[in-house]
Steps between C-alpha positions, in 0.01 A plus 500: 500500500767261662849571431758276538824354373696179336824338435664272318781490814736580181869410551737614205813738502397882602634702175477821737780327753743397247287175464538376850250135528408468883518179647123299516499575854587884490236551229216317744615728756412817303201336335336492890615831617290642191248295576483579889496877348195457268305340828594825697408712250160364453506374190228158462659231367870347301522282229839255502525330204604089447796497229773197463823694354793634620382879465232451750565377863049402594504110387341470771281818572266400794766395725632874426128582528516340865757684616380842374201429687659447858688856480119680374185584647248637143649385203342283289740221383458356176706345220480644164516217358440124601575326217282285566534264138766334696383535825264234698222666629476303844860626560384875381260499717660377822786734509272786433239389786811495720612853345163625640530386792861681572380806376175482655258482250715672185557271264418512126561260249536662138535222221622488151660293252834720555727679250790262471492166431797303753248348763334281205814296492637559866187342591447214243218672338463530079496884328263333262229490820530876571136606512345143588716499809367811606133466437519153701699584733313859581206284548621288728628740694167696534353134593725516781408837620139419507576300878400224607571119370680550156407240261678519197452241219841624325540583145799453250757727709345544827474213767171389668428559867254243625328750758771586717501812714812736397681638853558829606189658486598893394335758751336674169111285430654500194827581327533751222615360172573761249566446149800650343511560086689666241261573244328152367111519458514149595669563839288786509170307475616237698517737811170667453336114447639379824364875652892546627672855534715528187835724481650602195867553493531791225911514431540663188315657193139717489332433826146570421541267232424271800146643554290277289649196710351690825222509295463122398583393873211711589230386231646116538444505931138707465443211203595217749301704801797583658561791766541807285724619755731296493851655528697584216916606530743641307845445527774692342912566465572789700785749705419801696752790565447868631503624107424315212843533361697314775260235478508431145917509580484274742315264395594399123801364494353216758149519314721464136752222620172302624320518195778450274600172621213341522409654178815335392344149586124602339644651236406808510661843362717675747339801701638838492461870697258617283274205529538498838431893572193436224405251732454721803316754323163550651321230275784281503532185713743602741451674834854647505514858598445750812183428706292751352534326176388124668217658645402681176605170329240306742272733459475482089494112533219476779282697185559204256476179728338598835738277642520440940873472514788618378857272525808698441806252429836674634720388360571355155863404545716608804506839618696632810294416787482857653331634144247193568398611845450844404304406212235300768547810747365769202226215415380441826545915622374650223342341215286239719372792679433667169261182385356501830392823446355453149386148510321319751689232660250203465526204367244199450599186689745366265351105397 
């Protein structure tokens, strides 16, 4: 299994330093050091998500993408996600073909129809179109990365190419293009039909209540005689500490004042301790404890989905930077090890 980790690049007052905000350019700062750390540590790949609000400084993720991958040698660079409903695909693709060629050959793209909702109006686009811009959109982008001439006849929200050649080439024959869902059979099947690596972000409630999704992405991809292989991910909420107590400590009042407010806008109820400690029990969703308990945690999950990767997001809301780094040393020095040790670390050639 592949281990690896993602970020939203949060930005919001830290409630364990008296609420301090750090500038846009402070928080970038730390965002790469942890980065450069996960690289030396050998862990395979980072996930930097796209998000237009004031809580989260990656608008503009593969230009942070770039730069991580001039001060790296192994990572694998990815976002997690491009919303790519309000994206064009021509554009997509170019700045990732030119992120592979910085980093040599480590780009992934990791698509998805995102969480929040501000790009659909930054960029013109209608809410209304949320699923038709994707499917159209995702097609035309996997048009692109066939090479070659790229004739496009256009639909209603994408526009046509009439045989063009799209410039830089990547140094990878062909780009990887995951698929990124949060629990819809549709965007479930839709991976498996286009025979794409599929990760599941799993944030909250009964995990294994996610297994007959695996399943259906499975029967759907051998249905369309797709590679069986195919990679699957998980992704997950998650803080690691030295004990299980100090990590729990540390990271709820960030995790809670995250939740809550954008609860707030979704309308949710509020979250409290005993959710939250509920929550990183060993069938819960969140990978919050000491390492032993990750790996353990790992462990149980590989037994329901047989997934190739696992994406730990540190953190949900701001913690003090120096908790954050030793969080990715512990991960990378003890429980990567750990799943190196119990599960092979292979992984089909993701799509």
């Amino acid at each position: 299994m592949k281990l690896g980790l993602y970020s939203f690049a949060e930005n919001t007052p830290n409630p364990l330093e008296g609420g301090r905000l750090q500038s846009p350019a402070e928080r970038l700062k730390d965002l790469f050091e942890e980065i450069r750390l996960a690289d030396e540590l050998g862990l395979d790949f980072f996930g930097l998500g796209e998000h237009h609000r004031a809580d989260f400084v990656a608008s503009a993720p593969v230009t942070i993408l770039a730069a991580a991958a001039a001060m790296t040698k192994n990572i694998r660079l990815s976002t997690a996600v491009t919303v790519l409903s309000s994206e064009d695909p021509v554009r997509v693709w170019q700045q990732f073909s030119t992120l592979d060629l910085i980093s040599g050959g480590r780009a992934e793209i990791m698509a998805g129809r995102g969480s929040f909702i501000e790009s659909f109006p930054l960029f013109g686009y209608n809410l209304d179109d949320y699923d038709d811009l994707f499917e159209e959109k995702l097609a035309q982008l996997l048009k692109i990365r066939e090479g070659g001439k790229v004739a496009w006849e256009g639909s209603v929200h994408t526009r046509p190419i009439p045989a063009l050649e799209i410039y830089p080439k990547p140094v990878q024959p062909s780009l990887p293009v995951w698929i990124a869902v949060g629990g819809t059979p549709n965007s479930v099947a839709r991976a498996a039909f286009y025979g794409l690596p599929m990760v599941i972000a799993i944030i909250g409630g009964r995990p294994q209540q996610f297994q007959p999704l695996v399943d259906l992405y499975r029967a759907t991809a051998e249905k369309m005689g797709q590679n069986p292989a195919t990679p699957i991910g998980i992704g997950s909420h998650g803080f690691i500490s030295e004990n299980s107590q100090d990590a729990l400590d540390i990271a709820y009042p960030a995790h809670s004042e995250a939740m809550n407010r954008i609860g707030r806008e979704r309308g949710w109820g509020p979250t409290s301790r005993e959710q939250f400690d509920l929550g990183a029990s060993p069938r819960g969703a969140y990978f919050m404890g000491s390492p032993q308990q990750v790996i353990d945690k790992i462990l149980l999950q590989h037994e329901w989905f047989r997934h190739d990767r696992f994406a730990l997001q540190l953190s949900v809301g701001t913690l003090p930077h120096k908790h954050v780094m030793k969080a990715i040393e512990l991960y990378g020095t003890v429980v990567k090890p750990a799943i190196d040790q119990a599960l092979p670390r292979s992984e089909a050639k993701a799509a």
